[in-house]
N, CA, C and O atoms as a CHARMM CRD file, in Angstrom:
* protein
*
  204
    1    1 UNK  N     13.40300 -42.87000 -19.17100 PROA 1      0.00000
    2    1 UNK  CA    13.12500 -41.75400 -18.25300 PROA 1      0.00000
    3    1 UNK  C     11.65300 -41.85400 -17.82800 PROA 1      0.00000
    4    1 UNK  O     10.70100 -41.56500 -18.55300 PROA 1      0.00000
    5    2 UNK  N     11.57400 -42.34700 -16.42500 PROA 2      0.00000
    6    2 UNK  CA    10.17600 -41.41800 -15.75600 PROA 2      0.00000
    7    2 UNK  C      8.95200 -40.66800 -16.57300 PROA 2      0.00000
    8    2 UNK  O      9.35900 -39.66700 -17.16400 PROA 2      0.00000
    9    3 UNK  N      7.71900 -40.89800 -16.71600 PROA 3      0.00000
   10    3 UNK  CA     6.91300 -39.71000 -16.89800 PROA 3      0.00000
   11    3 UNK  C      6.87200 -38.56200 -16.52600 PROA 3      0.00000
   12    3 UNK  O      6.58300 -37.53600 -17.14200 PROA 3      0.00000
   13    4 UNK  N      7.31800 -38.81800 -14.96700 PROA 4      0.00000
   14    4 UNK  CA     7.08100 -37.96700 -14.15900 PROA 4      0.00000
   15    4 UNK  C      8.37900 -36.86800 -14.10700 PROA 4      0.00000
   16    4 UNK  O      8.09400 -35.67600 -13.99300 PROA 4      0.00000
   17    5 UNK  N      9.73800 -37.25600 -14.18700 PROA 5      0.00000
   18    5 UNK  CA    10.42300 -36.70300 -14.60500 PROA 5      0.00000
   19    5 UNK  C     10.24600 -35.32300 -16.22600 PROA 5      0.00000
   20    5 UNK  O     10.30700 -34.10300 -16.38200 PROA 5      0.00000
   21    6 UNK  N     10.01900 -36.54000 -17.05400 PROA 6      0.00000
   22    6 UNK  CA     9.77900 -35.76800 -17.85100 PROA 6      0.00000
   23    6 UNK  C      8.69600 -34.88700 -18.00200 PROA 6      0.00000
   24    6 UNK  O      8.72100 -34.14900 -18.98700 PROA 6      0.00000
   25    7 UNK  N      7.60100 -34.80500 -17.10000 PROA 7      0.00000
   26    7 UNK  CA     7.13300 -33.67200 -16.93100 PROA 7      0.00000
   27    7 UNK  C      7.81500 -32.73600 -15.71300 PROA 7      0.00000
   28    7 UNK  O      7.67200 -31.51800 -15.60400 PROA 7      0.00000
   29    8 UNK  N      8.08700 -33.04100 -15.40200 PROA 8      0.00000
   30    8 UNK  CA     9.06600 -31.80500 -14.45800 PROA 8      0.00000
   31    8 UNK  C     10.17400 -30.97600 -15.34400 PROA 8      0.00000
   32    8 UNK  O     10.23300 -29.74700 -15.38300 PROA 8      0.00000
   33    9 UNK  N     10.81400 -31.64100 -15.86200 PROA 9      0.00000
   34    9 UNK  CA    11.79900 -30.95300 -16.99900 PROA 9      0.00000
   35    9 UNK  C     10.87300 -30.33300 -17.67200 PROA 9      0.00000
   36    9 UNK  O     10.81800 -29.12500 -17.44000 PROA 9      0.00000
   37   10 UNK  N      9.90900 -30.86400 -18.64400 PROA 10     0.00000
   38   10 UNK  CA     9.04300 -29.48400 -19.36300 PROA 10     0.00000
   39   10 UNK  C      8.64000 -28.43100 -18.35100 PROA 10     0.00000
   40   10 UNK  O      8.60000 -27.29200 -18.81700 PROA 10     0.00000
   41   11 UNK  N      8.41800 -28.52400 -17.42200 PROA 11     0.00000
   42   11 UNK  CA     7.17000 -27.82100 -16.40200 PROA 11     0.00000
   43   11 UNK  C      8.73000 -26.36600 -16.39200 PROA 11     0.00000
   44   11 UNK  O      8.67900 -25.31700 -17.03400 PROA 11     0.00000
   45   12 UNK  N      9.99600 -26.84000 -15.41800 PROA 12     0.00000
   46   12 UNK  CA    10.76100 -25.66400 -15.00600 PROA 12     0.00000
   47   12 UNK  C     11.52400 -25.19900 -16.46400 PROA 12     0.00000
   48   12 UNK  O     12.00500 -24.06700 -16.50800 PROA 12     0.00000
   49   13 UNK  N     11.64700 -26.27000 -17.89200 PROA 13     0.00000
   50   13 UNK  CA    11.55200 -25.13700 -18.67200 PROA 13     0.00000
   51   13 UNK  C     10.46000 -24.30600 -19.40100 PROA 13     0.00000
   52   13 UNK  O     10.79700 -23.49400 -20.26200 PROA 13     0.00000
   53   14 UNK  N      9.07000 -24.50800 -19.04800 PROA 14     0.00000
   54   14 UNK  CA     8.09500 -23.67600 -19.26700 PROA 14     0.00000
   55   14 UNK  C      8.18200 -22.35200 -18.34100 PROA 14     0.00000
   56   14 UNK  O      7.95900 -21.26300 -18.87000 PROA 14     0.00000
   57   15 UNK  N      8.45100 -22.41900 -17.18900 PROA 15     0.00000
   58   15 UNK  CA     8.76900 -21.72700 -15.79600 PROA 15     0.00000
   59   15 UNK  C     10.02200 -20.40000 -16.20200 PROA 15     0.00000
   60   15 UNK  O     10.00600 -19.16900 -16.19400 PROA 15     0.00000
   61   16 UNK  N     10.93000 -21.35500 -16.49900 PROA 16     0.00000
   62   16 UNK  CA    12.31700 -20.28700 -17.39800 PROA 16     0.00000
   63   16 UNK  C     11.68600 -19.77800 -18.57700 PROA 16     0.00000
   64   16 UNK  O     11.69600 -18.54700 -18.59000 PROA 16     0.00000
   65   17 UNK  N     11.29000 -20.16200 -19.30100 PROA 17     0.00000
   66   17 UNK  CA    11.02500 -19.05700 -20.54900 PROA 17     0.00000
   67   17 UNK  C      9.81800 -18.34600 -20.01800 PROA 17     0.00000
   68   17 UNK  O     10.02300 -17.13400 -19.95900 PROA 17     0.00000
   69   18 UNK  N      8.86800 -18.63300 -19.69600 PROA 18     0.00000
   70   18 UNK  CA     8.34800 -17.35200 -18.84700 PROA 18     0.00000
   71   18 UNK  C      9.44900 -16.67200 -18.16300 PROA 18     0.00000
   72   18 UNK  O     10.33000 -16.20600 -18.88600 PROA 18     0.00000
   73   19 UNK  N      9.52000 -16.58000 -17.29800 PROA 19     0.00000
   74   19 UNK  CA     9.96900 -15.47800 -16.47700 PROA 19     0.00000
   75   19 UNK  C     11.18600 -14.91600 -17.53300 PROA 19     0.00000
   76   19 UNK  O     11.18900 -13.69400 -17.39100 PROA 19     0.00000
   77   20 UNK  N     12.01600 -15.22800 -18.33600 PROA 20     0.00000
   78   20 UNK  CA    12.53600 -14.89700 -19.39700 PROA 20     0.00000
   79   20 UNK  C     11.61700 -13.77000 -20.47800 PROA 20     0.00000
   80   20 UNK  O     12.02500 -12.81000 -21.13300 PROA 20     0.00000
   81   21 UNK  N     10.70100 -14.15800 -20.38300 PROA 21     0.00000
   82   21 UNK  CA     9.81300 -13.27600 -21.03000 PROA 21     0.00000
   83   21 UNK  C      9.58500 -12.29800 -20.38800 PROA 21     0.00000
   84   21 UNK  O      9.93800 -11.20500 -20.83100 PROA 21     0.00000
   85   22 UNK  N      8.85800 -12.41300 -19.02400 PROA 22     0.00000
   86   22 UNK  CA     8.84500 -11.67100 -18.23300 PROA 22     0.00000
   87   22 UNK  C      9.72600 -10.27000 -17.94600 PROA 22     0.00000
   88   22 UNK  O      9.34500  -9.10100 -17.89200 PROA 22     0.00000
   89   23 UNK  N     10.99700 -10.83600 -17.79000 PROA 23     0.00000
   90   23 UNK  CA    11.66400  -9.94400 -17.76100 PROA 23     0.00000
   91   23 UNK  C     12.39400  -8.81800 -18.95500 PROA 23     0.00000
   92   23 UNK  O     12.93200  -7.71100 -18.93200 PROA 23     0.00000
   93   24 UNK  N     12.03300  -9.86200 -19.96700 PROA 24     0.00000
   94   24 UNK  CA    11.95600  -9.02100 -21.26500 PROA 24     0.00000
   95   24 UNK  C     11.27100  -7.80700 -21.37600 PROA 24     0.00000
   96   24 UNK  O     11.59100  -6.68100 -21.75700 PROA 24     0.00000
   97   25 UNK  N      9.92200  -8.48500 -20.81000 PROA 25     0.00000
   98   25 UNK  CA     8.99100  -7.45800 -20.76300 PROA 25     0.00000
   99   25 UNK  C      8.95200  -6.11500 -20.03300 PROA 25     0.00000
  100   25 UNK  O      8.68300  -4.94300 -20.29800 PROA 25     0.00000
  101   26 UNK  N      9.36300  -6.86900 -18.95500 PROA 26     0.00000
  102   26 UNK  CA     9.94500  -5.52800 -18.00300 PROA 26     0.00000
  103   26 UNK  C     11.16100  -4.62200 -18.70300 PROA 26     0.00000
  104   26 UNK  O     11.03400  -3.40400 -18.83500 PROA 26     0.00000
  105   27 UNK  N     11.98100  -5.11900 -19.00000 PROA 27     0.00000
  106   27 UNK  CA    13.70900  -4.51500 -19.47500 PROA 27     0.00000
  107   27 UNK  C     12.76200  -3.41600 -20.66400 PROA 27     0.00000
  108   27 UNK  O     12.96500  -2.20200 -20.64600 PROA 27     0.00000
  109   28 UNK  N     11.97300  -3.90900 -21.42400 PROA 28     0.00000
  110   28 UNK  CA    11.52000  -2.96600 -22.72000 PROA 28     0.00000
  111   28 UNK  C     10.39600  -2.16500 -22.36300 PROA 28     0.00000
  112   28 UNK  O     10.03600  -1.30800 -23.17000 PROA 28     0.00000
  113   29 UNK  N      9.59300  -2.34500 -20.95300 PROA 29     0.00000
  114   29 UNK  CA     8.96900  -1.22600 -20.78400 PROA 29     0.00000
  115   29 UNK  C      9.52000   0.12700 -19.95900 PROA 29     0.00000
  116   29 UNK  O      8.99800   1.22000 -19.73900 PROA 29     0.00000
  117   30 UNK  N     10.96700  -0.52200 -19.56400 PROA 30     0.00000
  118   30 UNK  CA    11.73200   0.58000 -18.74800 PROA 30     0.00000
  119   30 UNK  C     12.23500   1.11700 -19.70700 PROA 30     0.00000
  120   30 UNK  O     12.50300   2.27800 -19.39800 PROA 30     0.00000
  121   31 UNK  N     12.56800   0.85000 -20.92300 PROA 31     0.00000
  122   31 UNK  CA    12.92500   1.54500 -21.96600 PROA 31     0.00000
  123   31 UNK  C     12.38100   2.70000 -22.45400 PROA 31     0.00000
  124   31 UNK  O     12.82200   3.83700 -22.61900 PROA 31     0.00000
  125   32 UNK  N     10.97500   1.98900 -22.71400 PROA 32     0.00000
  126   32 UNK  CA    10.52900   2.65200 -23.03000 PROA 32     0.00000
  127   32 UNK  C      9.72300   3.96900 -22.55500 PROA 32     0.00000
  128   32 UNK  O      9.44100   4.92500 -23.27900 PROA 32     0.00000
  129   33 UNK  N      9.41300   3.81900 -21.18800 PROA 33     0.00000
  130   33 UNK  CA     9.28800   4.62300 -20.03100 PROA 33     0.00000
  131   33 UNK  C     10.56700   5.74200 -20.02500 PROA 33     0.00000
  132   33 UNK  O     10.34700   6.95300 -20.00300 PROA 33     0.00000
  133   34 UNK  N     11.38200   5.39700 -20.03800 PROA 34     0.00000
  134   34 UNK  CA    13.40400   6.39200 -20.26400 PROA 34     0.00000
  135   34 UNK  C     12.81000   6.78600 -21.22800 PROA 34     0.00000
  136   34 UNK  O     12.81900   8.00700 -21.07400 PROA 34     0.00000
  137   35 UNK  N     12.29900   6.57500 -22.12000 PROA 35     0.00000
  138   35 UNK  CA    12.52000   7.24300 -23.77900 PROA 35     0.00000
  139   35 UNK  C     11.27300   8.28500 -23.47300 PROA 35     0.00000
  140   35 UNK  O     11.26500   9.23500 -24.25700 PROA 35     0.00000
  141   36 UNK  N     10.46800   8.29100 -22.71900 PROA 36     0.00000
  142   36 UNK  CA     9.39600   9.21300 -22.99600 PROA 36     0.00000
  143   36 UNK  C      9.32000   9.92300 -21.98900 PROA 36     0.00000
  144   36 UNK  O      8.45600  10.79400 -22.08600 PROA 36     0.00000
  145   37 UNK  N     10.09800   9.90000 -20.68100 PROA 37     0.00000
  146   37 UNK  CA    10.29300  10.74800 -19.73500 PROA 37     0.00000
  147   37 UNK  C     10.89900  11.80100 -20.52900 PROA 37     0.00000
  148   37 UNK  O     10.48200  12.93400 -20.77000 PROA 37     0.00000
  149   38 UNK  N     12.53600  10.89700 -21.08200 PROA 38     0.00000
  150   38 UNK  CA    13.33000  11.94700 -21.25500 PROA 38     0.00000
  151   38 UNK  C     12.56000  12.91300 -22.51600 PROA 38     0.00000
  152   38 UNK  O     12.50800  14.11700 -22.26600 PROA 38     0.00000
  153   39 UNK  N     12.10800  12.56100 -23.52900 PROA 39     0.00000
  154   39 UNK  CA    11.50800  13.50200 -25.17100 PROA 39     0.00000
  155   39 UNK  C     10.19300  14.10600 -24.61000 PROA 39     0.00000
  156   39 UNK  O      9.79100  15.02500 -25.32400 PROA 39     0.00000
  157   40 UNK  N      9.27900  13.80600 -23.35300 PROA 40     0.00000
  158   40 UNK  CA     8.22700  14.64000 -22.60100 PROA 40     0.00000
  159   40 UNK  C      8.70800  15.42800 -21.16800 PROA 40     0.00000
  160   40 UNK  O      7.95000  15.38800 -20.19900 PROA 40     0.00000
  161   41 UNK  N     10.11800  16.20600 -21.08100 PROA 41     0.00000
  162   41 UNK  CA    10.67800  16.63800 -19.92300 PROA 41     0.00000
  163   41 UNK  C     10.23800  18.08200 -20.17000 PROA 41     0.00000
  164   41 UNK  O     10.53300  18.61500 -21.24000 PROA 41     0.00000
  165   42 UNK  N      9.69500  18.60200 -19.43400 PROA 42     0.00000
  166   42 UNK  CA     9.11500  19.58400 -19.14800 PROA 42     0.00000
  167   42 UNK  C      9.61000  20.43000 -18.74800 PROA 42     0.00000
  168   42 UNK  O     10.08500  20.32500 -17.61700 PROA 42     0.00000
  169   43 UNK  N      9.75900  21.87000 -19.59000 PROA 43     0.00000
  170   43 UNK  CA    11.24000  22.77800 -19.39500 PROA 43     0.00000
  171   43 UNK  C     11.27600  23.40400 -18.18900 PROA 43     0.00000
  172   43 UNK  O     10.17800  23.43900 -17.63400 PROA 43     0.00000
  173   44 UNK  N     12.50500  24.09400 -17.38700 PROA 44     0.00000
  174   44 UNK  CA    12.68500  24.34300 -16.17700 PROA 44     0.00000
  175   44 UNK  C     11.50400  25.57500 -16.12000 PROA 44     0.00000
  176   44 UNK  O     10.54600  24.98700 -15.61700 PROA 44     0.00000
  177   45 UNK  N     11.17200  26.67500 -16.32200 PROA 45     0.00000
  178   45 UNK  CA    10.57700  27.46500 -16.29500 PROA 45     0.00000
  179   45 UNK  C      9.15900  27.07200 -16.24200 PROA 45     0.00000
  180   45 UNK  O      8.59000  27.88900 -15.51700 PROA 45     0.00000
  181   46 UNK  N      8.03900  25.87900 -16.83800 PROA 46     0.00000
  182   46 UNK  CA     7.31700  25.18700 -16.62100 PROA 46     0.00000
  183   46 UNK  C      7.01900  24.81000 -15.66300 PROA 46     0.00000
  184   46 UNK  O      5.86700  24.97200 -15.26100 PROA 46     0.00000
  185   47 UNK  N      8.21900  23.98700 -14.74500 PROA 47     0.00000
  186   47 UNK  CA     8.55000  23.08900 -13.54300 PROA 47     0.00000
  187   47 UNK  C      8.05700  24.30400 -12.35500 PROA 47     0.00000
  188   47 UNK  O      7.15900  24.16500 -11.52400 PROA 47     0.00000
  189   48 UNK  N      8.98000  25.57700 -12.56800 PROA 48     0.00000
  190   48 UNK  CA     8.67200  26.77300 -11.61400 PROA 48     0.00000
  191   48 UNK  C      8.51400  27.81100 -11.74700 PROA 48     0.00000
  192   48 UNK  O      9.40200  28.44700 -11.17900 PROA 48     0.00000
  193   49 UNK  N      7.60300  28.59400 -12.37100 PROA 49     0.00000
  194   49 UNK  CA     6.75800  29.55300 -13.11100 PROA 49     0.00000
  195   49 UNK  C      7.62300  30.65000 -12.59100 PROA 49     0.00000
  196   49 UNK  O      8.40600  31.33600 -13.24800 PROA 49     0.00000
  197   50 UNK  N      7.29200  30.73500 -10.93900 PROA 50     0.00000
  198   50 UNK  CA     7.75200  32.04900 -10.29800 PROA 50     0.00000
  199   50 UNK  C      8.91400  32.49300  -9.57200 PROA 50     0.00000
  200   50 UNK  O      9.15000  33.31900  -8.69000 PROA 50     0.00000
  201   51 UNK  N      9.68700  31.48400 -10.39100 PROA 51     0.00000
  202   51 UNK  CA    11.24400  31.63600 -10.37000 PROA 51     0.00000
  203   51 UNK  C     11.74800  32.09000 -11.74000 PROA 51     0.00000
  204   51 UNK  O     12.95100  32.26800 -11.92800 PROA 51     0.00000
């Protein structure tokens, strides 16, 4: 095999596990964002005092 090949195969699986990560990263900060909206929701009467 090519050098050059074989750096291309490392390179797009360096490329995939990033963005694999990436999106890890994302998926668990939406989580965690859901988890603290919902346990910091701010009761209706709060929301509109003068109702």
């Amino acid at each position: 095999m090519p050098r050059e090949t074989a750096t291309l195969i490392i390179g797009a699986l360096m490329l995939f596990g990033a963005a694999a990560t990436v999106a890890e990263a994302q998926e668990r900060a939406h989580e965690r964002t859901s988890v603290s909206v919902s346990e910091h929701a701010p009761a209706p009467s709060a929301t509109h005092p003068g109702l």
